[in-house]
C-alpha positions as CSV (number, residue, x, y, z in Angstrom):
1,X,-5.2,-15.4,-9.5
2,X,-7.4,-13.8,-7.1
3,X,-9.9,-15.6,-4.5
4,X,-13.0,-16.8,-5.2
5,X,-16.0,-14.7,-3.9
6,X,-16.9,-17.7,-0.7
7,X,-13.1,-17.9,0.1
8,X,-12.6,-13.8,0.7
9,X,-13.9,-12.3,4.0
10,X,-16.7,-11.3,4.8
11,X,-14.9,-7.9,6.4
12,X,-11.5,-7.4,5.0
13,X,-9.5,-5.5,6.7
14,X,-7.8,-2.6,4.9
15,X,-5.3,0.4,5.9
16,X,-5.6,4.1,6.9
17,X,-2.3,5.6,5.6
18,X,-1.3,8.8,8.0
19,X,1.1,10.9,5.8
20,X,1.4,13.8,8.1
21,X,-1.6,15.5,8.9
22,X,-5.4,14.6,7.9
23,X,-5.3,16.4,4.8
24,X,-2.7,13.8,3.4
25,X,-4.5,10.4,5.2
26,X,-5.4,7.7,2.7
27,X,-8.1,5.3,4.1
28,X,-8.9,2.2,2.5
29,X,-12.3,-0.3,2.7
30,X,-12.5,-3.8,1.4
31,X,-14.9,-4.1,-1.0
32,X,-15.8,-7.6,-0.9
33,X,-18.1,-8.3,-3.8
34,X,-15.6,-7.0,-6.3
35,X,-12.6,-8.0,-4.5
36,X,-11.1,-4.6,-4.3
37,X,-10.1,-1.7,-1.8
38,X,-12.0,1.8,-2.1
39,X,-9.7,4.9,-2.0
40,X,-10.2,7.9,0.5
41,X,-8.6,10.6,0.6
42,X,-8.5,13.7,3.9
43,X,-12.5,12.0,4.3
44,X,-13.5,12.1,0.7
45,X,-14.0,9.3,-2.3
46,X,-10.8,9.5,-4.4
47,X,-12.6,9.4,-7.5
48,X,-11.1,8.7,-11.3
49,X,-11.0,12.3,-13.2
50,X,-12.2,10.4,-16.6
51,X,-15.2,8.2,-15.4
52,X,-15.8,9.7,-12.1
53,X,-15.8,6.3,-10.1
54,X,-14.4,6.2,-7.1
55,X,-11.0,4.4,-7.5
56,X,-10.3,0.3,-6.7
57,X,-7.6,-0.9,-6.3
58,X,-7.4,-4.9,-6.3
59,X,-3.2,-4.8,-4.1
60,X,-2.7,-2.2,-1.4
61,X,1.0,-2.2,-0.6
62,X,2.6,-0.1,2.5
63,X,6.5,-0.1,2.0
64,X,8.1,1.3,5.4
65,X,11.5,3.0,4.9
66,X,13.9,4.6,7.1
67,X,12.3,8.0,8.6
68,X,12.9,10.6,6.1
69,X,15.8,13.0,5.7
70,X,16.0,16.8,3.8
71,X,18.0,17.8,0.7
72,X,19.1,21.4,-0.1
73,X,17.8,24.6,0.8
74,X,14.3,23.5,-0.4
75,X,13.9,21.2,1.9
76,X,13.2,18.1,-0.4
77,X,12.4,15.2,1.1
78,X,14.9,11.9,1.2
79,X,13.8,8.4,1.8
80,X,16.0,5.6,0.7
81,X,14.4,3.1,-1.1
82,X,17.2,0.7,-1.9
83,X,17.7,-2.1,0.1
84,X,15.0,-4.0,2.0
85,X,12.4,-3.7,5.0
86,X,9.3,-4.1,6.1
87,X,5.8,-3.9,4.0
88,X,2.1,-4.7,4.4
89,X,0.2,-5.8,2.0
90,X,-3.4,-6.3,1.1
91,X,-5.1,-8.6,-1.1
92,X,-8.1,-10.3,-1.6
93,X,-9.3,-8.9,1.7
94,X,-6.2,-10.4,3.7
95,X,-3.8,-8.7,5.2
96,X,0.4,-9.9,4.9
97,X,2.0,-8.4,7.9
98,X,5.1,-10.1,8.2
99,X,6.1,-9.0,4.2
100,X,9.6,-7.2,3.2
101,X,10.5,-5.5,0.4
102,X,13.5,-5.6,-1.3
103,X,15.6,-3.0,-4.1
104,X,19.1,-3.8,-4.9
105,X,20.0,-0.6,-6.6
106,X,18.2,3.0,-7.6
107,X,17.3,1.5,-11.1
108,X,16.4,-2.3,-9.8
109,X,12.9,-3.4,-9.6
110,X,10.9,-3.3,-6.0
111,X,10.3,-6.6,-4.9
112,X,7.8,-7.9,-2.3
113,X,8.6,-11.6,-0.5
114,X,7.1,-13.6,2.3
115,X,8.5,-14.7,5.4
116,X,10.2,-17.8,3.7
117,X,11.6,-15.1,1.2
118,X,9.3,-16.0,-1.6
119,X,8.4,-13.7,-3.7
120,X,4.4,-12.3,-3.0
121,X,2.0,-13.1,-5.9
122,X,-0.5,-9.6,-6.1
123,X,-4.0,-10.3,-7.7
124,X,-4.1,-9.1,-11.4
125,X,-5.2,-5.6,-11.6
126,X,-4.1,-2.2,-10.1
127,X,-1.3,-2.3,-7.1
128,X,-1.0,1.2,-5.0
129,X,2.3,1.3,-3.2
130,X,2.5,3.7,0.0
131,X,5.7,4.5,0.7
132,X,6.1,5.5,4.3
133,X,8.6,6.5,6.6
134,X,8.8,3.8,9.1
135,X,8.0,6.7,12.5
136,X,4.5,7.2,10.5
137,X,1.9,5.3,11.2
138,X,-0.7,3.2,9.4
139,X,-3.8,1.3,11.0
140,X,-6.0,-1.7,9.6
């Protein structure tokens, strides 16, 4: 279910994922010929522990949430998850801005729909999900 090789872009655009501080950014880049988005992480090739590849993934998913809250003394962090909002997703060098996500309890499943509410086919393969407090940012 993913494009063919002519019908992808010639420069996919792809996101840069800013967790907090450089150390935790996630940068992504399309790669075209194998239809699939490089993984970077604070400037350097995420790479696979077993084969030593840098890791692919063919779905690149940021799921904004409300801006995170603390538990406890530790200081854990809170983001709620349940209910629905806003997500990007990339595929097949494309980018779905205007995407929401949608949870109807703690144990449903995450779902990802367009803007007519239907539900998002993903190209077979591997699917990162970024959740992201909705006052962090994210460029593509």
């Amino acid at each position: 279910n993913q494009k063919a090789l002519d019908d992808r872009p010639e420069t996919g655009r792809a996101p840069t994922v800013h967790f907090s501080s450089f150390s935790f950014d996630v940068q992504y880049t399309y790669n075209r010929a194998d239809n699939c988005y490089l993984r970077t992480n604070a400037g350097e090739a995420h790479r696979d522990a077993l084969t030593g590849d840098q890791i692919c993934v063919k779905n690149v998913i940021v799921q904004l949430v409300p801006p995170e809250g603390y538990l406890g003394e530790k200081g854990r962090i809170d983001l709620n998850v349940t209910g629905s909002g806003r997500a990007i997703i990339f595929r097949d060098g494309d980018t779905i801005e205007q995407a929401r996500w949608k949870k109807e309890s703690r144990t449903g499943r995450t779902t990802f729909h367009n803007e007519d509410d239907q539900e998002i086919d993903l190209v077979r393969g591997s699917t990162w999900i970024h959740v992201l407090p909705e006052d962090r940012g994210v460029d593509y």
